[in-house]
C-alpha positions in Angstrom: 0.0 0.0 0.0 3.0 2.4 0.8 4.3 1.9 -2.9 1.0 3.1 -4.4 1.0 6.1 -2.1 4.6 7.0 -2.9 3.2 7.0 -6.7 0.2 9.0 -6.1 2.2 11.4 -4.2 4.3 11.7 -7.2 1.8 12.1 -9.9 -0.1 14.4 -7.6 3.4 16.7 -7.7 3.8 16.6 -11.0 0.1 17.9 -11.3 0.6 20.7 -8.9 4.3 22.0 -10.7 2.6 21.9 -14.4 -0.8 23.6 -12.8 2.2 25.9 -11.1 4.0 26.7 -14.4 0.7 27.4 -16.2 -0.6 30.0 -14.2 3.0 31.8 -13.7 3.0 31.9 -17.8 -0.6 32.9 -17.5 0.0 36.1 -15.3 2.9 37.1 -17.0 1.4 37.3 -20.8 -1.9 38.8 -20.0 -2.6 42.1 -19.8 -5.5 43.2 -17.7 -4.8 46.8 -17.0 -4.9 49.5 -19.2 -3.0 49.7 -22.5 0.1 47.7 -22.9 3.7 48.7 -24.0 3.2 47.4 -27.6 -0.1 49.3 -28.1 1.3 52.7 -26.8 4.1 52.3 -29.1 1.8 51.6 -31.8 -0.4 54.8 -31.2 2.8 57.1 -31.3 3.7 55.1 -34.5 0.4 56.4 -36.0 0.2 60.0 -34.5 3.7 60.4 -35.7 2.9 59.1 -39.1 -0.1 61.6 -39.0 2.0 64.4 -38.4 4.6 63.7 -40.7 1.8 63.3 -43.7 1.0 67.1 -42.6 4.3 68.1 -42.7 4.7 66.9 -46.1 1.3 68.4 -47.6 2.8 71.5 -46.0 6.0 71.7 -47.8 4.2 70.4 -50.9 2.4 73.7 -50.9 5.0 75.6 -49.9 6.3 74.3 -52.8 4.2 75.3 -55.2 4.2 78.4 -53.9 7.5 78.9 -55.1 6.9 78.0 -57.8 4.5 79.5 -59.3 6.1 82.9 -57.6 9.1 82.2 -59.6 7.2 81.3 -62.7 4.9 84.6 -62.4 7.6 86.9 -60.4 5.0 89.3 -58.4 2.4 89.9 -60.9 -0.2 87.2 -60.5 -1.7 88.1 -63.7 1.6 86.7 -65.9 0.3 83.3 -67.3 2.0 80.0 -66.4 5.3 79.4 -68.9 6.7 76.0 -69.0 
């Protein structure tokens, strides 16, 4: 009777150290609070892509600007030369 005991005590360990392990791997991937790292880097990936697509309409106009100042000099009225 003790060697089925010893073997039931055994099994039953083994049991409680995978149980263990899988709720220590459990706690540490989940996030329950809040946003995580990965997501907050993601949203400054898109507000920063947001600003740079501004930034790049803006100096597309400016641009433009410049051109067609240097294609018309200061009178508006001058018609567009290529």
């Amino acid at each position: 009777m003790t060697r089925y005991n010893q073997l039931d005590m055994k099994q039953l360990q083994v049991i409680g150290l995978l149980a263990s392990v899988a709720l220590f791997i459990s706690c540490e991937t989940l996030q329950t609070t809040g946003t995580g790292n990965q997501e907050q880097k993601r949203l400054a990936a898109i507000r920063q892509q947001q600003e740079d697509a501004q930034m790049d309409e803006a100096d597309r106009n400016l641009w433009n600007a410049h051109q067609d100042l240097l294609n018309t000099g200061t009178n508006p009225a001058i018609p567009y030369r290529q």
